[in-house]
N, C-alpha and C positions, 0 to 999 in steps of 0.2 A: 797531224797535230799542230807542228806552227801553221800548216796554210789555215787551218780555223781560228788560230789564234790571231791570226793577221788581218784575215775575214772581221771577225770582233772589233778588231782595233779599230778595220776602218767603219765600220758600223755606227760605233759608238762615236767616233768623229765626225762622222756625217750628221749627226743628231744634234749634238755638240754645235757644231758648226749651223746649222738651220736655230738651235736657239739662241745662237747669239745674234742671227741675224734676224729671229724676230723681235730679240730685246733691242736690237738697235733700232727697228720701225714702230718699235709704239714710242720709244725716249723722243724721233724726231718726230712723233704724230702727237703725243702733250708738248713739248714744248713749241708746237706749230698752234698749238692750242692755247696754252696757258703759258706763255715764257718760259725759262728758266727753271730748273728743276730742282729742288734740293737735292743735296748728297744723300739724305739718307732713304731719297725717293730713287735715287738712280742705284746706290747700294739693293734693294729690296728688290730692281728690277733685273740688276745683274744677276743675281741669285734665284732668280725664279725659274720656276719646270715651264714648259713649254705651254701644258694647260692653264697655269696662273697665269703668264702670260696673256692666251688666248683671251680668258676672261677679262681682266682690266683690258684689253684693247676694245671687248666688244660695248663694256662700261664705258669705256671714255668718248663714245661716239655719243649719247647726251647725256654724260654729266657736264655740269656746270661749274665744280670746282673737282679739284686735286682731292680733297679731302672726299669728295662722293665715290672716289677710286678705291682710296687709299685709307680711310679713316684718319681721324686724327686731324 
């Protein structure tokens, strides 16, 4: 019972861990693009699943502005 419980743990870390390093490669991939990010652009990015993620990155390869990402 703990060694699956421990199994999970790191599971779930390693997941964890890969999303946050794919939110950190699209924040430097728009702002390699567009400057400067707003907060409440880099809030929305910190909080995304791994698939929202995926999406706005494959978006941001031609969009033209932030808003064709992100609405707004």
């Amino acid at each position: 019972m703990l060694r699956e419980t421990a199994m999970e743990w790191t599971q779930e870390w390693l997941r964890e861990g890969e999303r946050a390093g794919e939110a950190k490669m699209l924040v430097r991939m728009l702002e390699g693009k567009f400057g400067a990010l707003r907060e409440d652009i880099r809030q929305r990015i910190n909080t995304a699943d791994s698939e929202q993620l995926f999406d706005w990155a494959e978006c941001a390869l031609t969009a033209e502005s932030l808003s064709e990402i992100f609405g707004s």
